[in-house]
Every structure is written in structure tokens, then in C-alpha cells.
C-alpha positions as CSV (number, residue, x, y, z in Angstrom):
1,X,65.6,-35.5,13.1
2,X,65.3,-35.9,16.8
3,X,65.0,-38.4,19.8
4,X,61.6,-39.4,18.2
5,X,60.5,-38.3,15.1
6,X,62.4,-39.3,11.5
7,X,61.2,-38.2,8.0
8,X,57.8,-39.4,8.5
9,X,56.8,-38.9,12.3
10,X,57.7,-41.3,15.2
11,X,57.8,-44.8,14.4
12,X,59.0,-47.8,16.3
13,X,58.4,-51.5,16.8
14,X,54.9,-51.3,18.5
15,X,54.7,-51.7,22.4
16,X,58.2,-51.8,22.6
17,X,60.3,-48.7,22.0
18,X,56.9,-47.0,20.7
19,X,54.5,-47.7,24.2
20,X,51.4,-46.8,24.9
21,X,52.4,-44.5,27.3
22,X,54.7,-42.5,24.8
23,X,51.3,-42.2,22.6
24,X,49.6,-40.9,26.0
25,X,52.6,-38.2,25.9
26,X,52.6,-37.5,22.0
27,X,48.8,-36.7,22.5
28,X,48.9,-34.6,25.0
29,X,51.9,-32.6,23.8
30,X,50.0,-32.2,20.5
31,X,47.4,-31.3,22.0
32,X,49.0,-28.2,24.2
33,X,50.6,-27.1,21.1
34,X,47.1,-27.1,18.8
35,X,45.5,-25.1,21.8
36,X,48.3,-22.6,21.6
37,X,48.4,-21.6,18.0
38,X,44.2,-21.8,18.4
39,X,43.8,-19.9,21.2
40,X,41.5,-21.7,22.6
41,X,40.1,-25.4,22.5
42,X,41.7,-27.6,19.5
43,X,39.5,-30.8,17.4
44,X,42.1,-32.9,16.1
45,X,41.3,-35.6,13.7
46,X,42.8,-39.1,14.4
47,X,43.0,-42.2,12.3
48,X,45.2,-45.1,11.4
49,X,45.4,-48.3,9.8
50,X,44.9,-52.1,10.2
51,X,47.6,-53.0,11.8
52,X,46.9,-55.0,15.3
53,X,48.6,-52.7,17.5
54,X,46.9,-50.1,15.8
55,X,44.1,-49.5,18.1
56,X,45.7,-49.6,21.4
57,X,48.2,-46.9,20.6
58,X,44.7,-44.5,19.4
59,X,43.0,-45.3,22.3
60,X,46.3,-44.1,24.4
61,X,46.7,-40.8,22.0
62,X,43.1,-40.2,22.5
63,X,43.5,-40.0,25.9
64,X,46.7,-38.1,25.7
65,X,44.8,-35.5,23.8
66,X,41.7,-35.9,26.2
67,X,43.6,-35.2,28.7
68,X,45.3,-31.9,27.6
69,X,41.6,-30.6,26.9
70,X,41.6,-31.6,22.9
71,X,38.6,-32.6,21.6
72,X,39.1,-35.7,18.6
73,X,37.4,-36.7,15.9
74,X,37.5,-40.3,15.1
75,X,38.4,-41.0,11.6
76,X,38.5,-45.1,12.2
77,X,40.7,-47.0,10.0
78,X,41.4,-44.5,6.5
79,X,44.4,-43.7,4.4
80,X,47.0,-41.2,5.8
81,X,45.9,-38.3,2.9
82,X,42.2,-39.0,4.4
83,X,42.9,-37.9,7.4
84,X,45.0,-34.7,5.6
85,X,41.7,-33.8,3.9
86,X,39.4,-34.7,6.6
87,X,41.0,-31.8,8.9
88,X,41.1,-29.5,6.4
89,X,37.3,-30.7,5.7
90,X,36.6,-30.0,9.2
91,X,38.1,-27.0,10.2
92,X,40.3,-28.9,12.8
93,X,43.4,-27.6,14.2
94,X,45.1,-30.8,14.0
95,X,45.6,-34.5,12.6
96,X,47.4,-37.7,13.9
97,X,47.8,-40.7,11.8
98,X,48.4,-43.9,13.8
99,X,50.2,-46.2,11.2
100,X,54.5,-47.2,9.9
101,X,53.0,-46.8,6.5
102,X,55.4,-49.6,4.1
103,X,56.9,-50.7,7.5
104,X,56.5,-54.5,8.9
105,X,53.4,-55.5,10.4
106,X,54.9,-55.4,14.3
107,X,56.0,-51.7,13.6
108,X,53.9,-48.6,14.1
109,X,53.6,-44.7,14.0
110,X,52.2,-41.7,15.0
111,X,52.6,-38.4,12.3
112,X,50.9,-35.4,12.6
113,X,49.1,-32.6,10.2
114,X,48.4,-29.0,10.7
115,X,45.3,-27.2,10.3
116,X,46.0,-26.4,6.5
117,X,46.7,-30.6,6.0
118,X,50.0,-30.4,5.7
119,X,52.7,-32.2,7.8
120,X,54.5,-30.3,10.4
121,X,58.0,-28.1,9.8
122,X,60.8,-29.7,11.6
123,X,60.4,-27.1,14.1
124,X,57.0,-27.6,15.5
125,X,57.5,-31.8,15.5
126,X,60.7,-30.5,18.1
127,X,58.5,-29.1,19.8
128,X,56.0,-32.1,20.6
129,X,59.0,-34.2,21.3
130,X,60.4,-32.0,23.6
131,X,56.9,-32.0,25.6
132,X,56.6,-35.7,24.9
133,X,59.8,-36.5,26.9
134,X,59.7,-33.6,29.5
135,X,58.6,-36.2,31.9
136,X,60.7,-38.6,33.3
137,X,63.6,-37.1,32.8
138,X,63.8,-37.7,28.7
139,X,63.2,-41.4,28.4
140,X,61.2,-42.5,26.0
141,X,58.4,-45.0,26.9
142,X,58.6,-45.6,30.1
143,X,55.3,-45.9,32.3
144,X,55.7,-42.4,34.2
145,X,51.7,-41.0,34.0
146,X,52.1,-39.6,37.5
147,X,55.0,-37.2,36.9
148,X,54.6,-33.5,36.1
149,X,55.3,-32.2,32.4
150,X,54.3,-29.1,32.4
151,X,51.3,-29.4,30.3
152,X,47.8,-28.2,30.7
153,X,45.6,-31.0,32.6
154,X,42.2,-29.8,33.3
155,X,39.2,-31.1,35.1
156,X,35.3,-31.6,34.6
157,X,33.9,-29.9,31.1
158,X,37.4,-29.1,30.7
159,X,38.3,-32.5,29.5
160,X,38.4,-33.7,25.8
161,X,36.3,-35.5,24.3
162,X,36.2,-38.6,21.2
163,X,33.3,-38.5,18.8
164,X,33.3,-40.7,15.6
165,X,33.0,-39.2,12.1
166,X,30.3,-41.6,10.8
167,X,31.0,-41.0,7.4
168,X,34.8,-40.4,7.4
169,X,35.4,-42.8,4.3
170,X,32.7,-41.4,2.3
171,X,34.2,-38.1,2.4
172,X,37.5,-39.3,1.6
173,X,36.1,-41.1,-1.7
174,X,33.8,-38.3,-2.7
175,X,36.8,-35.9,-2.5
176,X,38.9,-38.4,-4.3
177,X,36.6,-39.1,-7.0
178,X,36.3,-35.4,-7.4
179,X,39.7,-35.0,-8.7
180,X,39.4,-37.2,-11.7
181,X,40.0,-35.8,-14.9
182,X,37.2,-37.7,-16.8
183,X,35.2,-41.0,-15.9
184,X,37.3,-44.6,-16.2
185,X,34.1,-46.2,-18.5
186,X,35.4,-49.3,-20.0
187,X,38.6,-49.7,-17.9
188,X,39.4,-52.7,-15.8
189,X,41.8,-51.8,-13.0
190,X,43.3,-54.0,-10.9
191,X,43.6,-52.7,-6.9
192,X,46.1,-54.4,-4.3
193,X,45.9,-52.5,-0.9
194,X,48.0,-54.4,0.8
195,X,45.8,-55.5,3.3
196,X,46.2,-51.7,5.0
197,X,44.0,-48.8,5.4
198,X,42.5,-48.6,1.2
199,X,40.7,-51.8,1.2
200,X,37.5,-49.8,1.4
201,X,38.7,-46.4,-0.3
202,X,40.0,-46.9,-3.0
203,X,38.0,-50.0,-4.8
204,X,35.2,-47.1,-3.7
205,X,36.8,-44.9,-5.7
206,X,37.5,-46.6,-8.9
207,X,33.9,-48.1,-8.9
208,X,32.2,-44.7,-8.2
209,X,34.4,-43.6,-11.6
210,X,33.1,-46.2,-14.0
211,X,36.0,-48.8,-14.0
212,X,36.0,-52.6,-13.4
213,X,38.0,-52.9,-10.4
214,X,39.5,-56.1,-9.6
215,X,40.5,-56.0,-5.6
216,X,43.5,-58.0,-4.1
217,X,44.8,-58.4,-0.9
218,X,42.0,-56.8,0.8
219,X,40.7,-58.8,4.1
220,X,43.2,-57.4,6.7
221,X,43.6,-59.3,9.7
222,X,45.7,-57.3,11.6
223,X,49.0,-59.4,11.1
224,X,48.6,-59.0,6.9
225,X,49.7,-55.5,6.1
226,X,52.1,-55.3,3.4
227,X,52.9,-59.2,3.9
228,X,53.7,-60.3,0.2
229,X,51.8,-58.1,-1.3
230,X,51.0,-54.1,-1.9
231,X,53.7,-51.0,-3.0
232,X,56.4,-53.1,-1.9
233,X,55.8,-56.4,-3.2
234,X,54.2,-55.2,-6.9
235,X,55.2,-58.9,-7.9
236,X,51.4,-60.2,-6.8
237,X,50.1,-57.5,-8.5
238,X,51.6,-57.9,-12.2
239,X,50.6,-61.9,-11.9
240,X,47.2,-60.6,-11.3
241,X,46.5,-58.1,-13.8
242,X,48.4,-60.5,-16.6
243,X,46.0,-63.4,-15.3
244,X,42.6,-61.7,-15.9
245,X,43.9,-59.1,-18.8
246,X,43.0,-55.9,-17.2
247,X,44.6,-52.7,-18.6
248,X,46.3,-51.6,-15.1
249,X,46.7,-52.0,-11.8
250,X,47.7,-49.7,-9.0
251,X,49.2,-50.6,-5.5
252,X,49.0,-49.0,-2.2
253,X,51.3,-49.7,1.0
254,X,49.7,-50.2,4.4
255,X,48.4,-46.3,5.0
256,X,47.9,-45.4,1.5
257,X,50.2,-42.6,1.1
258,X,51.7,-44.3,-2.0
259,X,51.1,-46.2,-5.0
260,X,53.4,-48.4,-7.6
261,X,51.8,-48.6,-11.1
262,X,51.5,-52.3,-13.3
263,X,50.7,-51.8,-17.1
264,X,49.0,-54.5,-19.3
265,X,52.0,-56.7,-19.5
266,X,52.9,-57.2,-15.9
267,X,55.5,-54.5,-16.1
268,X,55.9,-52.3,-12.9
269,X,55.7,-48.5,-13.3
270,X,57.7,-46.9,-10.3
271,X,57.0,-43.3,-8.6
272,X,60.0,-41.9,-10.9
273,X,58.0,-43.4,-13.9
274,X,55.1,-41.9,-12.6
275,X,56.1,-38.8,-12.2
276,X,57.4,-39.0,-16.0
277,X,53.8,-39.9,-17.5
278,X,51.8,-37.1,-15.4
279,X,54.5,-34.1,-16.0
280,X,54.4,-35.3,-20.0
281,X,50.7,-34.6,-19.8
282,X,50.2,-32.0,-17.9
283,X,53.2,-30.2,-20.1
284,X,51.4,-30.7,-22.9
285,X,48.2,-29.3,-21.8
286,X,49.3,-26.6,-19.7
287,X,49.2,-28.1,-16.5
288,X,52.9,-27.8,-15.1
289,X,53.8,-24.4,-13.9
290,X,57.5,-23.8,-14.0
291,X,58.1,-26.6,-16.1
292,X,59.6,-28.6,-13.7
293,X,58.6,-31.8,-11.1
294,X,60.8,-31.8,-7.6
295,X,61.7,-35.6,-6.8
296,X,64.9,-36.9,-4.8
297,X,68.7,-38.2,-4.9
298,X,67.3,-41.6,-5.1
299,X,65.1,-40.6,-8.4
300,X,66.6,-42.3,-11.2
301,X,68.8,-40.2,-13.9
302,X,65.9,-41.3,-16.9
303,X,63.7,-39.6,-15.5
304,X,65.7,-36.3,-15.6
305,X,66.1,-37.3,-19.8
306,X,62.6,-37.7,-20.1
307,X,61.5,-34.4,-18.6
308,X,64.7,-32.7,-20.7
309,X,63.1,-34.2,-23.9
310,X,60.1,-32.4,-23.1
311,X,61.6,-29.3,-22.4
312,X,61.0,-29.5,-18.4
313,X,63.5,-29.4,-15.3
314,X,63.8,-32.0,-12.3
315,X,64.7,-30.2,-8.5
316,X,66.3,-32.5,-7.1
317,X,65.5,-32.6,-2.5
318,X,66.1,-34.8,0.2
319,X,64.8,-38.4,0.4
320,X,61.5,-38.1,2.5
321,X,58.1,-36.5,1.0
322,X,57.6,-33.7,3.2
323,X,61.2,-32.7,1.8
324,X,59.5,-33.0,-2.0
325,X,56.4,-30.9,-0.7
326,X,58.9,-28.1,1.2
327,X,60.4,-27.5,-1.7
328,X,57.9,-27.7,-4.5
329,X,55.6,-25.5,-2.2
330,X,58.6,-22.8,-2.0
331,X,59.1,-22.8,-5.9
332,X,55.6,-22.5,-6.6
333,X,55.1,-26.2,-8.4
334,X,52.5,-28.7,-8.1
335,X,54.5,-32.4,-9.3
336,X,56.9,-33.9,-7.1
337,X,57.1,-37.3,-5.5
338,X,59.5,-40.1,-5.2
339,X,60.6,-43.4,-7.1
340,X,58.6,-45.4,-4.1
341,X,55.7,-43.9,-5.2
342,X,55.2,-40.8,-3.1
343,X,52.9,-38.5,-5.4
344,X,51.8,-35.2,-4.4
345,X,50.1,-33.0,-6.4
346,X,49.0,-29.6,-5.0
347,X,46.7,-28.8,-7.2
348,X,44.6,-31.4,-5.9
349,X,45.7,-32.4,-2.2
350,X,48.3,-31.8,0.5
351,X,50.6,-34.5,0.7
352,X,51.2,-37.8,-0.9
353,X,48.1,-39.6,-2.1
354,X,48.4,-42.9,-3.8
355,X,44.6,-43.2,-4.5
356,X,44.8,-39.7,-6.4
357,X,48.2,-40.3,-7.6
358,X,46.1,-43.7,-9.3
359,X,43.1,-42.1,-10.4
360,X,45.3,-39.5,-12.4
361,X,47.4,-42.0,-14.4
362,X,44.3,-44.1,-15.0
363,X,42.6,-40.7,-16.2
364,X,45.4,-40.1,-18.4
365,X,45.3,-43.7,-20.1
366,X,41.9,-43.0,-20.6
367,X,42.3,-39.2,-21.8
368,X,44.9,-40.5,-24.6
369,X,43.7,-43.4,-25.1
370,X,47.5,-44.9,-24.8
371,X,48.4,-47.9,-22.6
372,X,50.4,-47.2,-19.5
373,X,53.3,-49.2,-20.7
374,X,53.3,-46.7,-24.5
375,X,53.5,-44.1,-21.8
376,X,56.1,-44.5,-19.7
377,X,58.1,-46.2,-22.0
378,X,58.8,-42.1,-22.6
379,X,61.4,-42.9,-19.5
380,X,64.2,-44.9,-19.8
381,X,65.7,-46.4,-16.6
382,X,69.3,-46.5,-15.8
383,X,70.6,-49.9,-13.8
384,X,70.2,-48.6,-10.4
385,X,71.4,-51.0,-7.4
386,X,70.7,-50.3,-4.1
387,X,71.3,-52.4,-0.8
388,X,69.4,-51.3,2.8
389,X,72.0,-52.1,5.2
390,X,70.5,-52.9,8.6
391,X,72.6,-51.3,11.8
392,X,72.7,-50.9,15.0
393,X,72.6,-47.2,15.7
394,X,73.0,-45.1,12.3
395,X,74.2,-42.0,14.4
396,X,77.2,-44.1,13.3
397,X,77.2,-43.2,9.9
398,X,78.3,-39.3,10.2
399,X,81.5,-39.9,12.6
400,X,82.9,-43.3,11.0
401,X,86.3,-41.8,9.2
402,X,86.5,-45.5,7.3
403,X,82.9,-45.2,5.9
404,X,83.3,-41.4,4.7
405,X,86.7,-42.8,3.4
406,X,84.7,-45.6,1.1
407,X,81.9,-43.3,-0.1
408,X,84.2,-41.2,-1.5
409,X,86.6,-43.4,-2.7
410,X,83.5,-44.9,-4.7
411,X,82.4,-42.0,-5.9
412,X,85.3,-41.0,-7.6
413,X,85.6,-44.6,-9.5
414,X,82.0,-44.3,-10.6
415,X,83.2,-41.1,-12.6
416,X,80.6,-38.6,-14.1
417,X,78.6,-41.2,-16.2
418,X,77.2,-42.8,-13.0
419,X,76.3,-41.6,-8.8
420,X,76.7,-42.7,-5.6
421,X,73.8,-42.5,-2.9
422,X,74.4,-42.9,0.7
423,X,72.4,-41.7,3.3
424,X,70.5,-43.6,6.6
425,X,66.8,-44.0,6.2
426,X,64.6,-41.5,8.2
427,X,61.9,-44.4,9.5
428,X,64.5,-47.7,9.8
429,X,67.0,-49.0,11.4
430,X,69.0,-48.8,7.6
431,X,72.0,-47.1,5.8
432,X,70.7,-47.2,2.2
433,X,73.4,-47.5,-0.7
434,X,72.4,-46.6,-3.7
435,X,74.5,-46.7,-7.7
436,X,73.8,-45.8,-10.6
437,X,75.1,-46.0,-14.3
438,X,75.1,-47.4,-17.4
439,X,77.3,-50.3,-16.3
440,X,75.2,-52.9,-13.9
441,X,77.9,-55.1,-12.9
442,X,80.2,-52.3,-12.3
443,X,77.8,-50.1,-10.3
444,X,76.7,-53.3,-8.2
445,X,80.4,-54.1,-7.0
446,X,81.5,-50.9,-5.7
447,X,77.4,-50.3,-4.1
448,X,78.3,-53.8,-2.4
449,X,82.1,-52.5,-1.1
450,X,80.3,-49.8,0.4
451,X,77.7,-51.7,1.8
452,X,80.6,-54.3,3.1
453,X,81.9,-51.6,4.9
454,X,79.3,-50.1,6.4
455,X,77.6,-53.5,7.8
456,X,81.3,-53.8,9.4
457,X,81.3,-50.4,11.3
458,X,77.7,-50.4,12.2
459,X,76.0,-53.5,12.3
């Protein structure tokens, strides 16, 4: 990770350390780099979601692009994965998401795609930075529009243009809906989307394939996103699909990317849980090459027994989905995802999609004609206690002799029947301690020693 970008593209509290003008700079650096690997003039794809700050940062990446000579194509407000099919639909060299996904309603982002829909290697995001900051001296959001980077700026027909996609939603549903394994007749689905970027999409979606959707938390407002409610807050969700007796329910987070499952009885079904119910099916219809799913270190150990009872491996990668998607694209396998409910599936798209992560569980429960909660009772959970510890700078982490000290000192009395987690989040300002093992009380003291000593050194 560089000066900017973390797991999941550049994102900041809105207006502050992530400024208009940086978006000015991210666009136009994108923009130089698209026209380079094209050869020529780039069309990038831009969306985002509902958050207020939302437009201002597009309108200052549109002009960043505009004024490196990229044309755009204005996806309005859609879900992150939209905008991955939409350039691929296209045939544009490039796509920019505007959104911080699960993040607060004050943050925001900006995360790119490549031509082929996927996000950017390390590399290439390294190189937009660097252009990003090459003027004014490295700093990052300062007002400095006059200064020289280096960059083409032309003039007259030379400069980009925005033109809306009129339709962008419709094609994101129709493609959606496309992926289904059978209709949803006769099932009632309930849909929060977290006031965030699905509150069209994916009740759309749902209804186009037959099921009674019931929609929650879907009048944005700008402020709303995430607020109580969505992937994050799955509490609203169960209440609502217990009060009106629907089979399901799905949640999204502010862009969409994700989704957190609720069965019949309130119960939530997490990414890991997911992950068990869609490999079990796919195994047993031939649908898992390689016999294995990729998920994280923050994955929890059931759902390595449940796959093992099937006869099927978990690869275990980095926290962060485009680690998941690097490495199931370079073992050929088409599951992975995490427990926050990160769900790609290659088969069918390019990066995690919690509308097409939904429609296939709901297309399973209707394929077997099992509830969700027979299904994923195939995974049992392990206590797993994790604590977000909120610091100052986590470049911290890596040097502080007294918190490697702790981890490992932890580690060794959690012993082989239980793990130890500890790494800094790629989008906060968090170290994240996470235990795991058959003994809750025991796993939750030594995660909170850790987490003691961390907040000491860091916070």
C-alpha cells in the first residue's frame, strides 16, 4: 500500500484528507495512464454511490479526466460491480468508482477498474499515485491546479468529454438477472441496501426473477448510508424478515460490493457461511473446479471443516478481495470471498458482487428446496473475537518491538487448537485483532491483551 491507495483504492474522510482537488489529480493521472496502454483516446466509466459528498468529488474526477483528454461515461449512482460490468459492457479502457463502500457516511473513495473489469495490480495503482502527487511537491490535497505534473493537458477537440449512460441501471439488472440459476417464483426475500448505491438494483433484480421482495432501508438521503442498517448492521434485517415471515433476506453495504445473508429465523449467514452453502452445491453438481474456494486469515476455521467434509480445500490469502481474486484467478478457481461478505464468482463477474452473490444463494434455496438456515447449518462456527483498534498512524504497527513481543507471546498460549490474527486494516485508521478457538472466554482475554497493548503504542 502506498501514500494513497489501501486494499480497496484511495479513501479518506471526504473534503478533508480526500479533496476535490486530489480527485482533479486521480482523474487526470488515470486518465494519462488509460491513454497509454490504449494508444490513443480512453472512455472511462464513472460511478458512485449516495453519499452527499459523493457528487462533488465526480464532478472534480470528471474534470481531472476531461482534462487529460479522457472521455467518461456517466454511470450515475450504481453498485461498484455495475460499474465493473458496465466497462467491460462498453468497451472502455477504464472505470472509477466514487464511494468508501461499508465506511461512515462522512468518508469516501475513489477505486479504479481495467478494461477487462478487474481492479488494478498494485503496480499500476503506484503508478496513478505517483502522477497524482507529482504536483506540489507530494502533498496530498492541497489546492495546487496551476503547477506542472507532467501530464498530457490539451486544448479545443482535444478535451474530454461527460456523456450519461441513460440506461446504466438497466444493464446492470439485466446482466444480474442473467446469472440466475432458475426463477425465484414463490420466494419472499427480504432486501436491505443500506440506504447506498442498490436501492434501485437489486429490488429490480429480485422482482424481474419472480420473488416477493420486501425493501428496507432504501430512501437515501445522503447522510443515511450504512447508518443502522445494511452488511454491517444485519440486526435490522433479521427483525424484518422474522416480522413478515419471509424465507430470506440479503444485505448490501453502501456500494454493493457485498452482501450478509438472514435465514427464516433471524439468524445471520456471514460471507464464510456463504461461501460454505455455494461450494457445497456447486461440488455436488460439478461446478467447483479444483475443489477448492480461496477466502482469508480472517475466514473462520468451520468453514475449512465444512469444505473438508465435502472433500474440497480452502487457500487461504490476504484480508482484502482483490487479494481473494489474485489468487483464485492464478490457481484457476472461480469461489472465493470473505467472512464480510465479499463474494466473487468468475464464472459469472469480475469482482465481488453482493447482488449476484444473493441471487445465487436464493437460487440454490430454491434449486433444493432447503431453507437457508438447513444449509448452512453444514458450517459450524468456531467462537471468533475480534476487536478494531482505532490508531493514530498504523505505520506503527510493523516497528513497535512491544507489540510484536505481545503477538507472539499470544500466539504461543493460544496453542494449536486456536489462531491469532493481527494485521492493520487496508481502508481505516484500525489494527484489527482477531482469536479464535474452542474456548470463548479464553480466546477473548488474550485478543483483549493484545488489543490493550496496541491501543497503548498507537493510539
Amino acid at each position: 500500500m502506498g501514500a494513497l491507495f489501501g486494499t480497496d483504492g484511495v479513501r479518506e474522510v471526504a473534503n478533508s484528507r480526500l479533496t476535490p482537488e486530489l480527485a482533479f489529480r486521480l482523474g487526470r493521472a488515470g486518465a494519462a495512464i488509460a491513454a497509454r496502454h490504449k494508444g490513443g483516446r480512453p472512455l472511462v466509466v464513472v460511478g458512485g454511490d449516495t453519499r452527499r459528498s459523493t457528487g462533488m468529488l465526480e464532478a472534480a474526477t470528471l474534470a481531472g479526466l476531461a482534462s487529460a483528454g479522457a472521455d467518461a461515461a456517466r454511470a450515475g449512482v450504481i453498485p461498484t460491480p455495475a460499474v465493473a460490468h458496465l466497462t467491460c459492457a462498453l468497451g472502455a479502457d477504464a472505470g472509477i468508482v466514487i464511494s468508501a463502500s461499508h465506511n461512515p457516511a462522512e468518508y469516501n473513495g475513489i477505486k479504479f477498474f481495467g478494461p477487462d473489469g478487474f481492479k488494478l495490480p498494485d503496480e499500476l495503482e503506484a503508478e496513478i499515485e505517483a502522477g497524482a502527487l507529482a504536483a506540489g511537491g507530494g502533498r496530498m490535497g492541497l489546492a495546487t491546479w496551476g503547477e506542472a505534473d507532467g501530464l498530457p493537458r490539451p486544448h479545443g477537440p482535444g478535451v474530454g468529454v461527460a456523456r450519461d449512460i441513460a440506461d446504466a441501471a438497466d444493464r446492470y439488472v439485466e446482466f444480474a438477472v442473467s446469472t440466475a440459476r432458475c426463477g425465484l417464483d414463490g420466494l419472499h426475500v427480504v432486501i436491505d441496501c443500506a440506504n447506498g448505491a442498490s436501492f434501485r438494483t437489486s429490488p429490480a433484480a429480485f422482482r424481474a426473477l419472480g420473488a416477493r421482495a420486501t425493501v428496507i432501508s432504501d430512501r437515501p438521503d445522503g447522510d443515511n448510508i450504512n447508518v443502522r442498517c445494511g452488511s454491517t448492521h444485519p440486526e435490522a434485517l433479521s427483525g424484518v424478515v422474522r416480522e413478515v415471515g419471509a424465507d430470506l433476506g440479503f444485505a448490501h453495504d453502501g456500494d454493493a460490493d457485498r452482501v450478509m445473508a438472514v435465514d427464516a429465523n433471524g439468524n445471520v449467514v456471514d460471507g464464510d457461511q456463504i461461501m460454505a452453502v455455494c461450494a457445497a452445491y456447486r461440488a455436488a453438481n460439478g461446478g467447483l473446479p479444483g475443489a477448492a474456494v480461496v477466502a482469508t486469515h480472517y475466514s473462520n476455521l468451520g468453514l475449512v471443516q465444512a469444505l473438508k467434509a465435502i472433500g474440497c480445500q480452502v487457500v487461504m490469502a490476504d484480508a482484502g478481495d482483490r487479494y481473494v481474486l489474485q489468487e483464485m484467478r492464478r490457481r484457476g478457481l472461480v469461489l472465493g470471498g470473505e467472512q464480510s461478505g465479499h463474494i466473487i464468482m468468475l464464472e459469472k463477474t469480475t469482482t465481488g458482487d453482493g447482488l449476484i452473490a444473493a441471487i445465487e444463494v436464493a437460487a440454490i434455496v430454491a434449486a433444493t428446496g432447503k431453507p437457508l438456515g438447513e444449509l448452512a447449518s453444514a458450517m459450524v462456527k468456531f467462537p471468533q473475537i475480534m476487536v478494531n483498534v482505532r490508531v493514530a498512524r498504523k505505520d506503527g504497527y510493523h516497528t513497535s518491538g512491544r507489540i510484536q513481543s505481545a503477538v507472539e507471546e499470544a500466539g504461543a498460549a493460544l496453542g494449536d487448537s486456536a489462531r491469532l490474527v493481527v494485521r492493520p486494516s487496508g481502508t481505516e485508521p484500525v489494527v484489527r485483532v482477531m482469536g479464535e478457538g474452542p474456548d470463548e472466554a479464553g480466546v477473548r482475554r488474550i485478543v483483549e491483551s493484545v488489543a490493550a497493548v496496541i491501543r497503548a503504542e498507537l493510539a
